[in-house]
C-alpha positions in Angstrom: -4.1 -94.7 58.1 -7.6 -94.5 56.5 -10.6 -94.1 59.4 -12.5 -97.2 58.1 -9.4 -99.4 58.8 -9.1 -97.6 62.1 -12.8 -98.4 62.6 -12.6 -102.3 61.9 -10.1 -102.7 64.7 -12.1 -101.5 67.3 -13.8 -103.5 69.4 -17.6 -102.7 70.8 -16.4 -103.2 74.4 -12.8 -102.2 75.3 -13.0 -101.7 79.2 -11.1 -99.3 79.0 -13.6 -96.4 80.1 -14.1 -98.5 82.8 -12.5 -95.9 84.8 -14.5 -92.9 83.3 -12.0 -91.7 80.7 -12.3 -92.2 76.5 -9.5 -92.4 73.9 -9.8 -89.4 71.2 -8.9 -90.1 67.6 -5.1 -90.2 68.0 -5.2 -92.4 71.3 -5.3 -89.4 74.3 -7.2 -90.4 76.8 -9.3 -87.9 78.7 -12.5 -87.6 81.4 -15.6 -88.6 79.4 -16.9 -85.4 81.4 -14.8 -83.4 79.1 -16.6 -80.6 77.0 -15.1 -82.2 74.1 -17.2 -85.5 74.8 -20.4 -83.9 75.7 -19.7 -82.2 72.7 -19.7 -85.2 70.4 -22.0 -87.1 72.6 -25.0 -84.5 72.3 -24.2 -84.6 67.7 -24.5 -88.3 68.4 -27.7 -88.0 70.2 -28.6 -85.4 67.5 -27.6 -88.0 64.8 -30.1 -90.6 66.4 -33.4 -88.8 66.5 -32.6 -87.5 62.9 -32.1 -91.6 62.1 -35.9 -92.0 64.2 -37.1 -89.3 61.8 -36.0 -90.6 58.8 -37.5 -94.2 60.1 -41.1 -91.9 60.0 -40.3 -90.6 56.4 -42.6 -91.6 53.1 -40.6 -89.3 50.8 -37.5 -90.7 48.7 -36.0 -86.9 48.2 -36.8 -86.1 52.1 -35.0 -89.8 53.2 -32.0 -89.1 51.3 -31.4 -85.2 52.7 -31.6 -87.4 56.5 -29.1 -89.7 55.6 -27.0 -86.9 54.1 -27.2 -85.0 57.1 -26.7 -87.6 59.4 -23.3 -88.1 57.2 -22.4 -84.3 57.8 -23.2 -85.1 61.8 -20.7 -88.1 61.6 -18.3 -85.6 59.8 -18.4 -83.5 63.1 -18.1 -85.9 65.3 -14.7 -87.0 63.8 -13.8 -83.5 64.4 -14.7 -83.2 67.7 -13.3 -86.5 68.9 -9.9 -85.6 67.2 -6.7 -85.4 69.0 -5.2 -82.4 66.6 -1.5 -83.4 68.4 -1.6 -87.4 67.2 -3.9 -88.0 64.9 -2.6 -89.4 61.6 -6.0 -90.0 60.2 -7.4 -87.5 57.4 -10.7 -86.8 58.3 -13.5 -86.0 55.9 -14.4 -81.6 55.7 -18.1 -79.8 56.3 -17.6 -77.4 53.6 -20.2 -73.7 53.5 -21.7 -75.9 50.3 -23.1 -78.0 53.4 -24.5 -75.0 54.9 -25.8 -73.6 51.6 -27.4 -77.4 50.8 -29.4 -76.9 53.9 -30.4 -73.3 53.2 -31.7 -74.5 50.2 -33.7 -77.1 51.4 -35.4 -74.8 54.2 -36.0 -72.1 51.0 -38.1 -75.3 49.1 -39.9 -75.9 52.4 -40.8 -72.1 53.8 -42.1 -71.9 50.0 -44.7 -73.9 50.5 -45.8 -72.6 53.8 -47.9 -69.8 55.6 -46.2 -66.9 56.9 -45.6 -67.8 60.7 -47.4 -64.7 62.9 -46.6 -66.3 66.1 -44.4 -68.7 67.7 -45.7 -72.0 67.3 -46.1 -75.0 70.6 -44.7 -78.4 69.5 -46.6 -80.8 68.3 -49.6 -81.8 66.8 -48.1 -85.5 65.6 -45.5 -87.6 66.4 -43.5 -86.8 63.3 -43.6 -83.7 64.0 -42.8 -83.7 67.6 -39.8 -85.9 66.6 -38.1 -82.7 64.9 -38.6 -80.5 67.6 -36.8 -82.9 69.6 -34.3 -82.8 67.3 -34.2 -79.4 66.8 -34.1 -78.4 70.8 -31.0 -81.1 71.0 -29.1 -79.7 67.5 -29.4 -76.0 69.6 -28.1 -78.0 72.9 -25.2 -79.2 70.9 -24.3 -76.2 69.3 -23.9 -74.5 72.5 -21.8 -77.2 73.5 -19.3 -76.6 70.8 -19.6 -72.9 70.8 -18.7 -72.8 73.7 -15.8 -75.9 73.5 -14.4 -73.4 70.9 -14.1 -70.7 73.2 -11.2 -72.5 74.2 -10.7 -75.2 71.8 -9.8 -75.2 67.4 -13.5 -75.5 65.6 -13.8 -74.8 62.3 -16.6 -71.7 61.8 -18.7 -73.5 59.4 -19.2 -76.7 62.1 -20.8 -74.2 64.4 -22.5 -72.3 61.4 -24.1 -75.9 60.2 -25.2 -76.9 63.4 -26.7 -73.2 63.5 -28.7 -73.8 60.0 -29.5 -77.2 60.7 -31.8 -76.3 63.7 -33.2 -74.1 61.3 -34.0 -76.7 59.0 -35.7 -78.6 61.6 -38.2 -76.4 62.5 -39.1 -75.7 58.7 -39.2 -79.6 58.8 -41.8 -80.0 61.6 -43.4 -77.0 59.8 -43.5 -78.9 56.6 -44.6 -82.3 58.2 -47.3 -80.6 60.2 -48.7 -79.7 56.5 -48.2 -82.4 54.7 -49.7 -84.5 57.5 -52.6 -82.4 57.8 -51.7 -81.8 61.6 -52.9 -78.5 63.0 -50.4 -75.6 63.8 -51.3 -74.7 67.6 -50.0 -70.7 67.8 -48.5 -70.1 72.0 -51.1 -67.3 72.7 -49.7 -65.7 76.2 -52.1 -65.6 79.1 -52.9 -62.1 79.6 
């Protein structure tokens, strides 16, 4: 059973979380206060302010990195939402080439930039605000599914992306805040 067939027969409401549970892929149904769904609920939320971000973005090569990663987030999700006991449906990989993509992008980026001598408050524009948001909730959700692995089957490099990706968000608001011409506020700690 391919997942876009799967996808087509769903309906938007169901009424069947009426009661506070969710199917996973595979049909188990379990408490939508499960780690598992935080889990995937906090990559979704992840997955949305990357989409507001990209609605900000002037750059072709910039627009299509977004969608790509907002691809790789939909790739977790499936993962995360999988019931490894009945699923039937192949689900698409994050492979360490999706790690290494990122790594390069944030290389291109840091490049361009001054060397960082402090930590930096967020800020400065809305653009730039948007990928801190981003980043703060990428960090959220990779605690969430470090710790659902402590218990649960994750693939290393999911966790490993999630780790780079915040990464790549703060050379992002970095990058923005240049290319914007928005000033870099340093946190100077009160004495």
């Amino acid at each position: 059973m391919k997942l876009n067939f799967y996808l087509r027969e769903m309906k938007v409401y169901t009424k069947t979380g009426d009661l506070g549970e969710t199917s996973l892929l595979g049909g188990s149904r379990i408490s939508k206060a499960e780690l598992q769904i935080e889990s995937y609920g906090t990559i979704d939320e992840l997955n949305s302010y990357i989409g507001l971000i990209r609605d900000q973005v002037w750059k072709r090569p910039l627009l299509e990195e977004l969608i790509e990663i907002q691809d790789r987030l939909f790739t977790i999700s499936s993962h995360l939402a999988n019931d490894k006991k009945k699923n039937r449906i192949k689900l698409p990989e994050i492979y360490e080439k999706d790690v290494q993509r990122l790594e390069i992008e944030i290389d291109k980026m840091d490049n361009q930039l001054t060397r960082m001598n402090a930590f930096i408050l967020p800020g400065g524009h809305t653009l730039v605000s948007y990928t801190h948001i981003a980043r703060c909730v990428c960090r959220r959700a990779e605690r969430k599914v470090v710790r659902l692995s402590e218990n649960w089957e994750i693939s290393p490099v999911i966790i490993k992306y999630l780790n780079r990706l915040s990464d790549y968000l703060f050379i992002l608001g970095r990058k923005l805040s240049k290319d914007l011409g928005a000033d870099e506020i340093e946190w100077k700690p009160r004495k």
